[in-house]
N, C-alpha and C positions, 0 to 999 in steps of 0.2 A: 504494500500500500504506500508505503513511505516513497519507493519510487516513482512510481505513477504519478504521485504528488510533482517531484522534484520535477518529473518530467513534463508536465502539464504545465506548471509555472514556469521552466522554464520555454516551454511554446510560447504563451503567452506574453512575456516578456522580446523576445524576437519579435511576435506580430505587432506590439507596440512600439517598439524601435524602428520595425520595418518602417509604418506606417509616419510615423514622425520626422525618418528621410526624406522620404516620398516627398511631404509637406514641404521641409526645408527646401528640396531639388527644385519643386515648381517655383515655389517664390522665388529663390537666387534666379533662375529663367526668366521669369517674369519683371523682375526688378531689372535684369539685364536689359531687355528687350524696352523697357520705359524709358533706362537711359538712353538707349540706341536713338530712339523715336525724338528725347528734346534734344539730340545733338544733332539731329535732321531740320529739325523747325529750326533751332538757332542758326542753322547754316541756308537753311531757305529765307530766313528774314536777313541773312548778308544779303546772298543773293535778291533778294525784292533792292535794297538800298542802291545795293549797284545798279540794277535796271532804270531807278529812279533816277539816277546821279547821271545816267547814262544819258537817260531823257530829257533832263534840264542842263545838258551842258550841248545840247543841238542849238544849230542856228535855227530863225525863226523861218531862211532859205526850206532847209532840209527838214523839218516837221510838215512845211506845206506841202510838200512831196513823200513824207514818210505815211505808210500805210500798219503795215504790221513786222513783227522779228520776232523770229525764235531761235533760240540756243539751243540745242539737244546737247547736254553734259552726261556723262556715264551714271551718274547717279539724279541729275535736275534735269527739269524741261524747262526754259526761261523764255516766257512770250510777251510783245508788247503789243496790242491791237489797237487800232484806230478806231474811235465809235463814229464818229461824223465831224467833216469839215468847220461847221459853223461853232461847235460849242469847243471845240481842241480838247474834249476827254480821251483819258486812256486807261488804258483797260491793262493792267500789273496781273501776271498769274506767273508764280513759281510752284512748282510739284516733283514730287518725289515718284522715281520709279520702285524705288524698293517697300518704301515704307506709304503710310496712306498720310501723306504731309502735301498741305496745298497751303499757301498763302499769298493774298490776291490783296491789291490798293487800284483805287483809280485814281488819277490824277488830271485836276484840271490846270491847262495852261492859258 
């Protein structure tokens, strides 16, 4: 009897250790995967600033002529679109291919 004891507690003991790995693995993954995701956004909002900077340092020549642009970068897609002549809005969209990270500005000139 005594062993069956020892050996059933010690089952038990494993299934809760299993189980509290388990726990720990997912988290450390997931926390991983959080960081991954704000080191995307912080690098797509460089990316928007530089579009922007990019945007306001054209001559007022080459906006009347600019329509849209896109970057394809290995990990960004960086687009600037043209909404209509009369009003000079534009339309800011940076996105991530790997992760689900998008960040958009319009700007009017």
């Amino acid at each position: 009897m005594k062993k069956s004891y020892i050996l059933f507690s010690t089952l038990i003991i494993v299934v809760i250790f299993s189980f509290v790995a388990k726990n720990i693995l997912e988290t450390n993954a997931l926390k991983s995967r959080v960081v991954n995701e704000k080191l995307h956004f912080i690098q797509a909002k460089s990316h928007l600033i530089f579009l922007e900077n990019y945007l306001l340092s054209m001559s007022q020549s080459e906006l009347d002529n600019f329509s849209s642009l896109q970057i394809d970068d290995n990990d960004f897609l960086l687009t600037i679109k043209k909404y209509d002549d009369t009003t000079k809005k534009y339309f800011l969209v940076v996105s991530s291919s790997k992760f689900k990270v998008r960040v958009t500005k319009t700007i009017y000139l």
